[in-house]
C-alpha angles and dihedrals in degrees: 000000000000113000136161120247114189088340100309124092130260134201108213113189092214134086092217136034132164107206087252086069093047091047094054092042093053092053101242127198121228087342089188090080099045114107109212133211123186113189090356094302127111111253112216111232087233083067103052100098099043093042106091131186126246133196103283099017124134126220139184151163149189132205114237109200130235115049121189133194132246131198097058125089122258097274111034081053092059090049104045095037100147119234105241089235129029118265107239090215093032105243121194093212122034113266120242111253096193093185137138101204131004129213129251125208095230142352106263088057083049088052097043083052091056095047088052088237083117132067100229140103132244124171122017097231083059104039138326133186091246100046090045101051086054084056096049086050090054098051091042083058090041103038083218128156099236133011123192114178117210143204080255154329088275094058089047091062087046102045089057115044088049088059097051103035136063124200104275090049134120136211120202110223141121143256086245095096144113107284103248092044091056085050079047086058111036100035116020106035087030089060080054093060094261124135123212111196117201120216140161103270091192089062102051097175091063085040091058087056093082097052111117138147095286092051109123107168142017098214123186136154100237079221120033119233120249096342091062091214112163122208125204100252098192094046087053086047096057097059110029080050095068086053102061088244118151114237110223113191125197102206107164092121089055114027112185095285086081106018124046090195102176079065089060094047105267115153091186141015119210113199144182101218090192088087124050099354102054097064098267100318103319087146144342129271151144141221141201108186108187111197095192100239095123117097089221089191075073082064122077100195093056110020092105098060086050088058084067106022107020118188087015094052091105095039082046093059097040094052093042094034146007097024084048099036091046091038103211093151125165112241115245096240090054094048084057092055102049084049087057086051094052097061090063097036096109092043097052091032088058091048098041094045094049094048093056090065097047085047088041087050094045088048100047085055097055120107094222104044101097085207138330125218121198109136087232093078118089097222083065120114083217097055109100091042094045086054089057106046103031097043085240111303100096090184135269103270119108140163138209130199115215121184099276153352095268096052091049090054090047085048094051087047103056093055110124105183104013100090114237093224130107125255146088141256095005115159092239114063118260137193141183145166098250094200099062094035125030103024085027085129103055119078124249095262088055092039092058092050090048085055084241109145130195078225104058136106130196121207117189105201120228132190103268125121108285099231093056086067109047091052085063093045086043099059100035083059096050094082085046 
């Protein structure tokens, strides 16, 4: 039988052969990362061993880095993810290989390589051992299809939605959103020819209005920042899904430790790994984590690529295009440390979460604090449907309302151990007045439609003792 491996023919001395058997014969490496096309079309793994060759037929396959493991708890997941390829001296922790290029034993490996018919790395803006091992980890975490890890959250957003959108395009969100992604949005990506439409995500139905043809993603934070609003995912789900919409999730406030998203109906996350994962801001970083629940032959920007790669058809275009062609590549030594940060992430989660109610209860019953919104507080409009979502640890962002803008910044000034400096998830406890900082740049009318307040305060909640904390709070609101 005369086939075509990898487009050069092949003489098999067999009448019948499933693309297991060929695998095997042919000596692949980690072939539970190879994506498969026979005749041009994308071969389920499911469908290895029943697919069988016949005489003239054409098969090939790419490698598509970072693997991950199933079967283990979450923990124990993030701990005993295997290296892809033994360690000579046995390392524990994957080693940084902070390179630019590697080296290949001859030309036809380098243009295997090239091809992506070869698990290797070339080049560190494409892929490198470090950053993919922190990719397999996540996956592993996530139990996701695809991982690619990013320079930052930022370059996440942007990544895909420039993978996934043309000029002409819209995007259904809302103004609701972390500053810089609405100026993502609204300036950056508008002077491109995309249109971002804002809507109320806690009323879907009104949400569902501004679907039409040119509709390529349904994008939302799963808690808003700074406003803390919390949608329904699985309600948005359930009518952007009928319409063929992506549904691009934001979920840096809740990474997959507390919120499983592809069971409410999330296709991609989108995180910034700066914050929890990185072990309480040791680095910055970014994530897209793709869980392969979008039929991409509904996309025409990318249905051809499903034809060949299916469910990998956006991770496909990310690794061999717009991730390669933009650059916004992780550095190998952050991707070690947030590696290192992962291993820690339920333990500090779990902390940091349960101080912020103790923090959200001592602050509701101040006599200076005007109101407090943290959607573990009962007295939350977002209570019932945070519980839900988030298995009772809604985060450990808050924030309190004083009577103006002066007394918060008299407030922020008379803290003695929460540090004034702008992040997330740190493992020290931040905190910050969003107006004149964050969304310094957007005037009071479009302030008030994004719920940010002159007399707001944001508190990010670290893992200190939480008493600690209150006694701080406690004195800096005396002089209120």
């Amino acid at each position: 039988m005369k086939i075509k491996l990898n487009g050069k023919e092949q003489m098999i001395d067999a009448n019948s052969l499933s693309i297991a058997q060929l695998l095997k014969r042919s000596n692949v490496d980690n072939p539970e990362m190879v994506s498969v096309q026979l005749n041009g079309e994308f071969v389920d793994k499911a469908g290895f061993n029943t697919a069988h060759l016949k005489d003239g037929d054409e098969v090939d396959f790419l490698y598509f880095m970072g693997g991950g493991g199933e079967g283990l708890r979450l923990i124990t997941k993030i701990l005993h993810t295997r290296f892809l390829k033994e360690d000579p001296h046995g390392s524990l922790h994957m080693p940084v290989y902070d390179d630019v290029t590697f080296e290949f034993k001859s030309a036809e490996d380098l243009e295997l390589a090239f091809q992506g018919r070869k698990p290797s790395h070339m080049y560190s803006r494409i892929s490198n051992p470090t950053i993919e091992h922190f990719e397999q980890k996540v996956k592993a975490l996530s139990a996701a299809a695809g991982v690619m890890a990013l320079s930052s959250g930022m370059a996440a957003i942007s990544n895909t939605i420039l993978a996934i959108a043309r000029a002409g395009d819209n995007i259904v969100t809302s103004k609701h959103l972390f500053g810089n992604t609405y100026s993502l949005f609204e300036q950056t990506l508008k002077e491109w020819g995309l249109q971002a439409r804002y809507a109320d995500l806690t009323k879907p139905g009104e949400a569902i209005k501004l679907v039409d043809n040119k509709t390529k993603a349904l994008f939302f934070e799963t808690i808003t920042n700074p406003q803390l609003e919390v949608a329904d995912v699985s309600l948005l789900a359930k009518l952007f899904r009928p319409r063929n919409i992506l549904i691009i999730a934001d979920t840096t406030m809740t990474p997959p430790y507390l919120f499983s998203a592809k069971e409410f109906g999330v296709d991609i996350e989108v995180i910034s790994s700066t914050k929890w994962m990185s072990g309480g801001a040791t680095s910055v970083g970014g994530l897209i984590i793709d869980h392969g629940t979008y039929d991409w032959k509904q996309s025409d920007k990318l249905q051809k690529d499903a034809v060949k790669f299916g469910p990998h058809a956006f991770i496909n275009r990310l690794r061999r295009e717009v991730y390669r062609n933009i650059g916004a590549c992780m550095s190998p030594h952050n991707a070690y440390l947030q590696s290192l940060g992962l291993e820690t992430l339920p333990l500090r989660v779990d902390v940091a979460c349960d101080n912020t109610k103790n923090i959200a209860e001592f602050l509701e019953g101040h006599k200076a604090v005007k109101s407090v919104n943290y959607p573990g507080l009962k007295s939350s409009p977002y209570y019932a449907v945070a519980k839900k979502q988030f298995n009772d640890k809604p985060g450990a962002l808050l924030t309190f309302d004083l009577a103006s803008k002066e007394q918060c910044f008299g407030f922020l000034n008379r803290l003695k151990l929460i540090r004034r400096a702008t992040n997330l998830q740190d493992n020290r406890t931040l905190i910050l007045h969003p107006a004149s900082t964050i969304f310094c740049e957007y005037n009071d009318k479009l302030k008030n439609e994004m719920g940010v307040r002159e007399t707001m305060i944001r508190l990010s909640v670290g893992i200190e003792d939480y008493r600690d904390l209150i006694e701080d709070i406690k004195q800096a609101l005396e002089a209120v």
